[in-house]
Each structure stands twice: as C-alpha cells, then as structure tokens.
N, C-alpha and C positions, 0 to 999 in steps of 0.2 A: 791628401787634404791638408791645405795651411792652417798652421796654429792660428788661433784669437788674435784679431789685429790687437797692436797696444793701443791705450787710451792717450789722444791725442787733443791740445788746445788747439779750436779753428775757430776762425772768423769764418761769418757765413759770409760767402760770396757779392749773397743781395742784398743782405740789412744789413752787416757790418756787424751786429752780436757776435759776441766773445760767449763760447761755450766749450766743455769739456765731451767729446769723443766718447762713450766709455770703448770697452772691450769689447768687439762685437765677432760672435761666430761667423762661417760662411754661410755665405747666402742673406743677408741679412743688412738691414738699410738702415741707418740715423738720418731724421731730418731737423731744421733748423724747430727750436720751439717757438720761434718768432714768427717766418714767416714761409715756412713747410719747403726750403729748398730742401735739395741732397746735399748731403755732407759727407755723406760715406755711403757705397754699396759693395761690399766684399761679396764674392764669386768661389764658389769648391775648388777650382782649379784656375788660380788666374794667372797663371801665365803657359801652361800647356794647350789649353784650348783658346785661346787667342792666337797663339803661334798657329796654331792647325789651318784657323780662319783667316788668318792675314796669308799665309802662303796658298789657300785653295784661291785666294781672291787676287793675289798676284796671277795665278794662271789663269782666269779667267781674263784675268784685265790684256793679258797677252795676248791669247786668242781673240775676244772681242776688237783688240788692235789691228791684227795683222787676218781677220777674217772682212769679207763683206756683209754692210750691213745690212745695204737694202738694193735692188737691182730693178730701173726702170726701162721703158721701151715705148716708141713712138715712131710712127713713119717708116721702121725699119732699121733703127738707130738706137745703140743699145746703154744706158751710163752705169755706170756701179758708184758707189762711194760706200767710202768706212768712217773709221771716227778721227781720220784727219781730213778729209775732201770737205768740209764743209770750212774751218779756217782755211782752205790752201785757195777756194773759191772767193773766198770774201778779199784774202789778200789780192787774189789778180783782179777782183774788180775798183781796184785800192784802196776799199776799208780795213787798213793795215792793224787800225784800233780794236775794231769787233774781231776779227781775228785772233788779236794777241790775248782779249779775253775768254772767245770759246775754248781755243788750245789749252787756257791756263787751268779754266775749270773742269775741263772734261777729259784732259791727260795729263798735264803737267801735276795739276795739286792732289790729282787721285792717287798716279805713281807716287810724285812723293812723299805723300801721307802712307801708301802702305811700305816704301821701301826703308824711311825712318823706323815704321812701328817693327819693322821686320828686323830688320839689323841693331832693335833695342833690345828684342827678345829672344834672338838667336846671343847676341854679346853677353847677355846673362845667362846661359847657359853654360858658357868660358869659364874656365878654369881661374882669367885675369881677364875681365869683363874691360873694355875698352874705356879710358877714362871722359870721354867726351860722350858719350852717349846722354849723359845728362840734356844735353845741348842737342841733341838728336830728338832726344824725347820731347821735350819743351818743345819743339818746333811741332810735332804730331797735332798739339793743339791750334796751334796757329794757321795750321793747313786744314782744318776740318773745315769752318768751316765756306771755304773755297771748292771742298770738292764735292761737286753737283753730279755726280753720275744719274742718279737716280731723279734728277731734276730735269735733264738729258731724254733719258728714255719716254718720260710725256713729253717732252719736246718731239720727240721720232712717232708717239705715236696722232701725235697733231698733226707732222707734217704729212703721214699714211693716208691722212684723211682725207688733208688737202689735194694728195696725189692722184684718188683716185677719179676725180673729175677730170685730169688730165691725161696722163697716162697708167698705161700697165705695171704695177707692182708685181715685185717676188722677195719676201726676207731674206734675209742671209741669215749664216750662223753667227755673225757677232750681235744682234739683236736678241737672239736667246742667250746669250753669251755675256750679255750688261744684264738680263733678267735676273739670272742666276748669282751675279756677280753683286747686282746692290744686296740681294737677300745674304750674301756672304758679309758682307762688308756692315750690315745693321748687323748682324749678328757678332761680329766681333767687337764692333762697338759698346754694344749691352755688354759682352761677356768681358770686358775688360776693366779694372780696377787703376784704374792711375794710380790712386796713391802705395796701393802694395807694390806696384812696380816701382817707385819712388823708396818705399821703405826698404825693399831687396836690393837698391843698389846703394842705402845705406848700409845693410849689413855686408854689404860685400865689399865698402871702403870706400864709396864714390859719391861725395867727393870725402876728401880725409876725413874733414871735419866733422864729427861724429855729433846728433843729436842728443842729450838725455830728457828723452818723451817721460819718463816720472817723473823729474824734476820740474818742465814747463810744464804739465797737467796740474802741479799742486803746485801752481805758484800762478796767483790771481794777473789776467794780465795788467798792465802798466799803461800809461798816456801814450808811450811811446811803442808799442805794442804793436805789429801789422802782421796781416797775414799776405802771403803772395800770391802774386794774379795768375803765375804758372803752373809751380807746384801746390800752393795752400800753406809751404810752413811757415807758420806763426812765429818771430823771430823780433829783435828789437831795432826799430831805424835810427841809429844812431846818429844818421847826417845826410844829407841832402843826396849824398853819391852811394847809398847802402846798397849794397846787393845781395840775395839771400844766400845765404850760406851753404843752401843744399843744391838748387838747380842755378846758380850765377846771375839770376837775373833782377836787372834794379829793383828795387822795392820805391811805392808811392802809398803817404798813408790813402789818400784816392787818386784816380786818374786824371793826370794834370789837367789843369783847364779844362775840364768836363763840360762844363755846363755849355761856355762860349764855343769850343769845337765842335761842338752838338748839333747848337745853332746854327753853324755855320755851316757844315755837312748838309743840317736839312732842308735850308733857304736856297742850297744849292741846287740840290735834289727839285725843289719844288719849281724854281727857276728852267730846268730842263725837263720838268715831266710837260711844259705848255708845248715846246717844238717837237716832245716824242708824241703826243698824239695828233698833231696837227700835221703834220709831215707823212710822207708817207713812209710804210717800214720796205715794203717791196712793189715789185710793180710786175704782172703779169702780161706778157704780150703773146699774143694767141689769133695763128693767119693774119699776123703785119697789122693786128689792132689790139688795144689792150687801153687799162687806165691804173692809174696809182691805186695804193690799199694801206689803209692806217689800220692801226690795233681795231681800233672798231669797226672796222670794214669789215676786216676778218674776221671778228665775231658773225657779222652779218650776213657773211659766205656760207660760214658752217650754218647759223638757224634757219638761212634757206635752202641748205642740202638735207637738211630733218638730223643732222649730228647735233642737237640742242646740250646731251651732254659733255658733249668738248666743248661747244660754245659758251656751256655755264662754265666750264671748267678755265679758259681761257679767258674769261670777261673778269672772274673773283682772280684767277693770277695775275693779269697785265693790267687791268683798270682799277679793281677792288684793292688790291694789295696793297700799291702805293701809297694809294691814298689814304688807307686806314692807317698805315705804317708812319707816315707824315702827320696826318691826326693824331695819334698815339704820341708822337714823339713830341710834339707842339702840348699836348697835354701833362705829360711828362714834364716839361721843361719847365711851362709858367706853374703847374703847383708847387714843383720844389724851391724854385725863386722866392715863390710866392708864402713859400713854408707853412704850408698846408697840413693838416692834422689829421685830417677824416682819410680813411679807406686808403693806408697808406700799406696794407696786404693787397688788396684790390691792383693799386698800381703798380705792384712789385709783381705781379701775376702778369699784368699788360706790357711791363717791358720782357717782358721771357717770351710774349707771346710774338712782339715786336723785333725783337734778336732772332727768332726760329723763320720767321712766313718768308721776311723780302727776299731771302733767296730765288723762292720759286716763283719767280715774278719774269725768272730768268726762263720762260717755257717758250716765249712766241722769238728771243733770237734765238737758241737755238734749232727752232724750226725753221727758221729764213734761212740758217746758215745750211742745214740740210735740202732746201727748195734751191737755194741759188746753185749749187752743189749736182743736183740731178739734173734740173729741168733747163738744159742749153739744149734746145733740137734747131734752133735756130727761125726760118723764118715760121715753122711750126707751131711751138710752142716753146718759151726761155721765161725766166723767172732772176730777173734785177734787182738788188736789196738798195735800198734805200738811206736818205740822212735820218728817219724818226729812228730807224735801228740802232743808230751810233747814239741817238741822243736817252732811247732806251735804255739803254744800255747804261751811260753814264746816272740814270736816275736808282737802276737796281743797286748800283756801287756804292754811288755816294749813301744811301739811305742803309747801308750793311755797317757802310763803317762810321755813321750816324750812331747807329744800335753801339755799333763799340767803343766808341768815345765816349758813351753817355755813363756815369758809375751810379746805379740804382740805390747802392748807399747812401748817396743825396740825399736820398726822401726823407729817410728815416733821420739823417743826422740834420737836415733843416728842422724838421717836428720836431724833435726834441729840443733843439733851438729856439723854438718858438715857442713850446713847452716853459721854457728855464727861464 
C-alpha cells in the first residue's frame, strides 16, 4: 500500500481556483470546492495493478488484431475481415481520408496509448528508470482521447444488424476479443493515478529538478502562478517561452487564442455537418439495383427492420450529438464573451459533457467502414461508401478539437471580470 499522497497546490483544471491538495489516503478523492471537478483520486495499488491491466489489454488488442472479426457469405462466396479490412477497403475505394482516420482510432492511438502507458510503468520498475519517459507519459493523455475501441465495437454491432438483411453472419474471436479488451482498458483507466505516477518519477530523479511540495503548499499562489495542462504542477510562468519543470511542457496562463480557435473549429464543423447529411454515406446495390443512403436513411432502415433500439441509438450518435455539441459550444462561447454571471457551474458541467459525447458520433463511419469491407459479392450484393462519410467525418474532428481549444476557465475568469 502507498504512503499519504503529499499535500499539493493545484489549479483546478475547469475554473482556474488555486487550492491546496491536503494529504489524502488511498482510495480516496478531492474535488475542486468551486466547481466539483477531480483533483485527485489516489488507488491501494497504483502502479501494480495498472501494469497487470495495461499488459492483459495489450494481449487482447493483439489477438483482437490478428483474429477475424466477423465472417459473411452470399451466393456461395465467402469474405472475412478483421480490424484492418475495413481502412484497407475505404483506401482502394480512394477515401484515403476516412481510412487514415479509422486506422488512427481503432489501432494506431489504442496501440499507442497502451504501449506508452506500458513502457512508463515497466521503466519505473528499473533500477534507472529511463529519463524521457516523462515525455512518454505526457503523450498517454494526448492519445486518450483518440482511442475509440469501444466506440468501434457499436460501430460492429450496427453494422451486424445491417448485415443481417443481406447476408449470412458468423463472429469471429476478435469481436469477443475487443469486448474483453474495452472492459480491460476502462478498468486501467479508473485504476490509474497520474499524478503518483508523476510524483514516483520525481522521487526517482526525473527530471532532476526536484519539487519542494511543503514549500509551494504554504506559500499562497502569485499573479504569475499556473498550473499545467499535462501534468497539473503548479509552477511560476516566468516568460512567454516557460516550460514546466517537471514533464517539459510549455506552460500558458490559458490556452492561446481560445476563444477565436473555438470559433473557428465550430463554424467549421457546422459548415460540413450540411453536406454530411445531405450526401449520401454509402450506397447499397442489390441484383444490379440499389439507391444512396444518408445518416438518416439509415436510421430509417433499422425502424423498418423493428431494430428501433439501434436506430435510437444511432439517430442521438450521428444526428443528436453534433448538434447539441455545436449548441453547447456556441453557448459556451457567447456567455463567456458576453461575461455572463449566472450558472457558471452549470456551464462548466456542459463543457465536460461536450469534451466526452463527440466522440461517439464516430458509430455510423466505423460501420460503413465494416459494410464496404464485407459486402463485395458483386453483381449480388456490394456496399459503396460514399462523400457524406468523409464529410462526417471531418464534422466529428473538427468539433473534438473545438472541445479542446476551448479553456473552460474562460467562464469563470470573464465573471469575475464582470464582477470587478
């Protein structure tokens, strides 16, 4: 069991309050007193059971790779795919784009989210723990949250559904194999501590620079005062080029240009959510006749197959989400301009809500990318993905990195503004 974290000065994440950490046993949570984020959740054992769950989930993710996922049949004609045939498919229909984003989120950022977090917590097992791990770790966060596996598998089980109107399904083992694997992969999540891992590779020398946590707990912070967007230590910006001290990375008292990048990101988004649902995403051709299908087609597929609950399930991801996402952020934007006083908890709730949902907005391409993937029998039945997919596509991104451009600190530091 880890001794008492020590008492730590943090800046809460979302409102920007300067507060003192105390000492907290394991198991055991501080929230902001402002506006109830997390500031700390220490774990009995946080860095041995992480390790356990980030290597069960490497193997899984291995297996789930190199097994089939699902196996269809028509005519006599048999296709398999795993969890690359559906980027390899979109690339030879030459949506080179949807491709290079299914691949990223459903291997690329899952690999290497767990092979960073794995070689952070094997390296602090070392005798001389590797000096860049810091910069390993830091990256952990960066990748989270890109990797969509579990965003993936309702995607597979949308496309199951769609399949079964056309052809013969059989699972494979990599479909049990991603089941097993998100439930690995939330579980290491919960059970892991950043910041002990942070403070362990300060007691183990990395980086030299040594912090003294008594001293900045009892010393009120200053103007110049930030905490960091990586690690959390609270440190002083001495100049426009500061970098923190403990994991290397720039320090901003808020995130540059916030407000306008925001803007921009979501007038973006909103600009390409008109050709993703007007266009179609795929097009089914079935005995040498067929017609195009937009998001909302496909809604209309499933409530006239009686699958009403994937159809609710895919109308609130592909149609709901966006738009409340864009609502959200458009409300976001003119209150804090507008340096607005009232229900400025409230709104710090709506952008958490708004950083978490757009992901899974990401259900109906990964389903195309699984249908175009299977269903070639040719003049039988074939399944073509479409321009609204690529333009989907560009609406889930732009509005993710909308969420992150945007610094919720805003709120708080306009109201008070307004306040003074």
């Amino acid at each position: 069991m880890p001794d008492m974290a020590p008492p730590r000065l943090r800046e809460c994440h979302d409102c920007g309050q300067f507060q003192i950490v105390p000492a907290l046993l394991p198991a055991t949570k501080a929230q902001c007193l402002r506006c109830d984020a997390t500031l700390r959740h220490t774990h009995r054992d946080p860095l041995r059971t992480p390790l356990a769950l980030n290597l069960a989930s490497l193997g899984l993710f291995l297996i789930a790779a190199s097994s089939t996922l699902m196996q269809v049949s028509s005519a006599g004609q048999i296709h398999v795919a795993n969890l690359f045939s559906g980027p390899f498919s979109l690339e030879q229909d030459g949506m080179w784009e949807l491709a290079a984003v299914v691949l990223f989120t459903t291997a690329a950022a899952p690999l290497g989210k767990l092979a960073c977090m794995l070689y952070v917590l094997i390296g602090l097992r070392l005798p001389r723990p590797p000096r860049h791990i810091r910069t390993v770790f830091a990256w952990v966060e960066h990748l989270r949250p890109w990797s969509m596996v579990e965003v993936y598998l309702l995607g597979v089980f949308v496309a199951y559904a769609k399949l079964g109107a056309l052809v013969q399904i059989e699972a494979g083992v990599a479909l049990y194999a991603l089941g097993a694997l998100i439930l690995t992969m939330i579980a290491a999540d919960v059970m892991l501590d950043a910041q002990f891992v942070w403070e362990e590779m300060e007691r183990r020398g990395i980086p030299d620079a040594s912090t003294d946590d008594a001293t900045v707990a009892m010393t009120p912070p200053a103007a110049n005062m930030v905490g960091c967007e990586t690690c959390r230590l609270v440190s002083p910006l001495t100049d426009p080029h500061s970098r923190c001290p403990r994991c290397g990375f720039r320090l901003h008292m808020r995130k540059p240009n916030s407000v306008a990048r925001t803007w921009a990101l979501a007038l973006a988004a909103a600009i390409l959510y008109v050709p993703a649902n007007a266009y179609p995403v795929l097009t089914v051709i079935q005995l040498g006749s067929g017609e195009p299908s937009t998001i909302l087609g496909g809604v209309e597929e499933l409530l006239s197959g009686g699958q009403w609950p994937l159809a609710a399930l895919v109308f609130l991801a592909s149609i709901m989400v966006p738009v409340l996402k864009l609502f959200g952020l458009t409300v976001l934007l003119v209150t804090t301009q507008m340096g607005r006083t009232a229900r400025l908890r409230d709104r710090t709730v709506l952008y958490r809500i708004v950083d978490v949902i757009g992901r899974w907005s990401m259900i109906d391409i990964f389903m195309i990318s699984l249908l175009v993937a299977l269903v070639q029998f040719g003049a039988v039945v074939s399944i073509n993905p479409g321009f609204g997919a690529i333009a989907f596509a560009g609406v889930v991104i732009l509005t993710m990195f909308a969420a992150r451009a945007f610094d919720p600190r805003l709120i708080w530091d306009a109201a008070e503004a307004r306040r003074a």
